[in-house]
Every structure is written in C-alpha cells, then in structure tokens.
C-alpha positions, 0 to 999 in steps of 0.5 A: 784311287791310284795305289802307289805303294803295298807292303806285305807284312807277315806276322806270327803270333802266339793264340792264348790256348791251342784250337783244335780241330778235326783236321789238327791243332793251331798254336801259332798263327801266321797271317800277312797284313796288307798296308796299302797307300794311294797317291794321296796318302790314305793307307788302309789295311787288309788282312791274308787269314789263309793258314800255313798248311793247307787244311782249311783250302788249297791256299797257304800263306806262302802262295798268296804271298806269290799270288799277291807279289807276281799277280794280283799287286801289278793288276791293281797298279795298272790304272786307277779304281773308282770304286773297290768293287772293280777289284773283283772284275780285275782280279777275274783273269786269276782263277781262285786264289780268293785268300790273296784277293781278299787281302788286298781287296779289304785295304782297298775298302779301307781306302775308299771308305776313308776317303769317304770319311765313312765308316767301313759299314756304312760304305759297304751297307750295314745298317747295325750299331752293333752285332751279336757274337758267338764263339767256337770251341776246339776239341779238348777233353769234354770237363775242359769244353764245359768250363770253357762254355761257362766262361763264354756264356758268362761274358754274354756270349749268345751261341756256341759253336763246337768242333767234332769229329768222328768217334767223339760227336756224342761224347762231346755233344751229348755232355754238353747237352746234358750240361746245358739242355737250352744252349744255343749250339752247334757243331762243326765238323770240317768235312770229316765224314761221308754220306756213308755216315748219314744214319750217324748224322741223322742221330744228331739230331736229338741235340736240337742243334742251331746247325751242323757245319759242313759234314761233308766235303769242301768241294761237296754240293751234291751229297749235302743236298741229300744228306739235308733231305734225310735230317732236321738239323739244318746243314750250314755249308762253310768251305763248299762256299767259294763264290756267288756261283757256289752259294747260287748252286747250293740253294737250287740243288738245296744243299743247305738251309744255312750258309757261313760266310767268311771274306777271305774264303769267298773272295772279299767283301764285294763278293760277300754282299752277292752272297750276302743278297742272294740269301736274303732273297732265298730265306738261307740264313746267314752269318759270319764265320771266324779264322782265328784272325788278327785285329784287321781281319777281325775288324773287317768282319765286324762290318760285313756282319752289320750288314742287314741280312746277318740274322745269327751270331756271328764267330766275332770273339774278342781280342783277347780270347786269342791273343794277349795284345792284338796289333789294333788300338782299340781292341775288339771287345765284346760287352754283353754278348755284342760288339759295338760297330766302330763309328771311325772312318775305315776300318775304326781302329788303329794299328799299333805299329809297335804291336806290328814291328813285334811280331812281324817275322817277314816284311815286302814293299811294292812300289808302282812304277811311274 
C-alpha cells in the first residue's frame, strides 16, 4: 500500500439527548474522519473519537488535528506498508498521542482489508458473527435513568452501564437496584474518587455490580491495586489503559480483574489485539467500551469486539440511540440485544456522502509528494 492522498474531515453533529458524566455533559459531538486513499484507488476510513476538551485524556480534537497534519500523515507518506501493523512501529518515535494514531491507523486497516476483499474482522482475527451490546447511561434524575433502563432492556440490550459520582452512588444505585434486583450492572465513575474514599466503594459492593470503572485516577495503577484487594466488586480499568505496557503493569501489580478496551485510547487496532492476547492469556475479562462515536468509529469497534476474547457486552449502541442520521449506510442496528458483524469488505458499511458534507464543519486534503 502506498498512500497518496488524506483528508481530514471535521464533522459536528447533534446527540439525541445530552450524556452526562462526572466530569460534565456532551451535546454536541465533534469528531475528525479520516478518508485515506492508496495509489491504486482503494479509500478506507478512519475516525479521531478524541473530544473537544480534554476530560476523557490529554488529547483534543485541535491537537490530533496537529499531530496527524505535521507528524504522523508525512510518517505514513514516506514508504509504502505491507502490512497496517507497521504503522504502530512507524508511529513509535511519536510519544502518546494514541487518538491521532488510531484515526489514521483504523483507514489503513480499512485499506488493507479491502484490498483483501475481507471483512474487517476477519482480517483482524474475529471469529463472531455477531457481538452482544450493552449501553451506558449518563447521569440524569433517577425516574429519568429508569425509564431509560426500561427502554434499553426492552430493545434487548444484556447490560447496563451507568455513570456515578460522588454524593449520588447510592441514590443512583440502589434505586436502580431496587427497580431492577437481577440487571446486569455496572457503574462507572471516570476517576472521581480517591482511595480516601475505599470504605464508601467497598459499601458498593452490596449492589453485586458486574464491575466499577475506573474509581480512581487515569494515570493510576497503584492505588487501584489496593483498592481491588479491599472489595469484591471487580475493578475494570478504562482511562489507566493506554498501552500494552500499561495493561501488562496492571495485571502484575493486580490492579484489576477487568479491562475496557477502546482503539482510539490505546492507540489503534494492532495495539488492541496486544491487549486483547494479553488478557486471554491472564484470565482479565475483557470488552469494548463507547465514545459516543459516529458510524466509522462505531463500525471499527464492532470488529475489534469479534474478536475471540471479547467475553462481555460491549458499549456498541446503535445508531440511533445517539444520532438522528449517522454518516454510514447501513446504519448500526441492534436486534435483540446483538449487532450483526458486517459480511463487506473493510469497514461493511457505506459513508453517506451527503450525511458527510452536511455535517462537516472543517475540511484538509494531504497530498504525498511525488
């Protein structure tokens, strides 16, 4: 594969209903898709799922922009790829920044995979025809939160997730409990709390959770690991996860019994399936999380999730729980609580081009040299 043209578009588009978080709320969600093209005419897509403030990590939609137009885009120019898991070795002289290489590394799958007329599981290893989903649920009133939780579980949906902070757990909890004694449940908290707070997270533990999310710092492996020791909720690490070496750390200071992978904060797809084996191989469970995505992104965790070791629900909603059009023909559908793992080559869907043009708000063509 020798790439010849990127395009950066930077799109804008409106969810359904706010999500709330313990670090604030999300209405409208930027995102920068990555349309990529090899000399011989093959385009495949990519997604940047970093956000417009830097909450969720250090990155911003404004410097994988940079990163990707002054770094990364001239590093996949230089010579032609045999293989998309080179990009992760030609990207290694850039530190972090693993939204920016994601976006760019999941066209270059895309690429390769239609190159090879297989789907995007396939070539990647998943084994699933189909994967089952759950959702998450941002903070809202708790009458709100249970209507939202019936809906869900009455499109089929096998797991809820649900977002907490401090000074709502067991309002939020234990309603939802008291609602729903057999839901299978877990709570997430985006790092707001600290191991001062151990005998307030050990008292979660009556709500017989699936698992908590990352209670404690993004950049924590330490105090996770002690705090795992103190309950019987299983910890599940998210924004702690960055790489292989991070996933490899917390599995020997045994910082967690679960881990969420997501291709955009590790990195990229080859870097997932590191950790994706590294797990299988230690008895973590695994599965994939959501970032509120638009369809590539979307589409691009669907085949990570195929993969064998994808053992629990991952946050793969539909659609159309977020947006009123997606930019991809067909659209993600949920049926039964399970979405259907494309059969297409690449990515197995369409982008709509006019969806596309609508809702872009800033456009960049990089043209390699010749």
């Amino acid at each position: 594969m020798q790439l010849k043209q990127v395009k950066l578009h930077q799109i804008r588009m409106k969810l359904n209903a706010p999500f709330v978080t313990s670090y604030g709320a999300v209405q409208d969600r930027e995102s920068i898709i990555v349309e990529m093209e090899d000399d011989q005419g093959v385009i495949g897509w990519g997604e940047c799922v970093a956000f417009s403030f830097p909450w969720y990590t250090e990155e911003t939609l404004q410097t994988c922009r940079h990163m990707m137009a002054d770094f990364l885009i001239p590093i996949l120019f230089q010579q032609p790829l045999a293989h998309p898991d080179e990009v992760r070795q030609r990207f290694l002289p850039v530190r972090r920044n693993q939204m920016a290489k994601a976006a760019l590394e999941g066209a270059v799958w895309d690429v390769y995979a239609k190159h090879k007329m297989m789907t995007l599981s396939k070539v990647i290893g998943g084994e699933k025809e189909k994967i089952d989903v759950g959702v998450a649920i941002g903070i809202r009133p708790l009458e709100m939160m249970l209507d939202e939780i019936n809906n869900a579980l009455a499109e089929g949906y096998k797991r809820i997730k649900v977002k907490i902070k401090p000074g709502l757990e067991h309002e939020l909890l234990g309603g939802i409990r008291k609602h729903f004694p057999n839901l299978p449940l877990m709570a997430d908290a985006n790092s707001a709390y600290c191991l001062d707070d151990i005998d307030l997270l050990k008292s979660l533990d009556e709500y017989q959770l699936m698992m908590i999310e990352q209670p404690l710092g993004v950049d924590d492996l330490v105090d996770h690991a002690k705090l795992q020791k103190r309950i019987k909720t299983p910890v599940c690490l998210d924004e702690s996860i960055v790489s292989y070496e991070c996933a490899q750390k917390a599995v020997e200071l045994g910082s967690c019994k679960v881990i969420n992978i997501k291709t955009g904060r590790v990195g990229g797809i080859s870097e997932a399936k590191r950790i994706h084996d590294l797990c299988q191989q230690n008895d973590i469970a695994l599965w994939g999380g959501g970032m509120l995505e638009a369809g590539v992104a979307r589409a691009h965790s669907v085949a990570i999730a195929s993969l064998p070791y994808f053992t629990l629900p991952a946050d793969t909603a539909g659609s159309s729980r977020y947006w009123e059009q997606d930019i991809i023909e067909p659209e993600v559908t949920v049926h039964q609580g399970a979405i259907h793992v494309s059969n297409q080559p690449g990515l197995g869907y369409h982008i709509n081009r006019n969806r596309l043009e609508a809702v872009t708000v800033q456009k960049t063509t990089f043209i390699k040299d010749k």
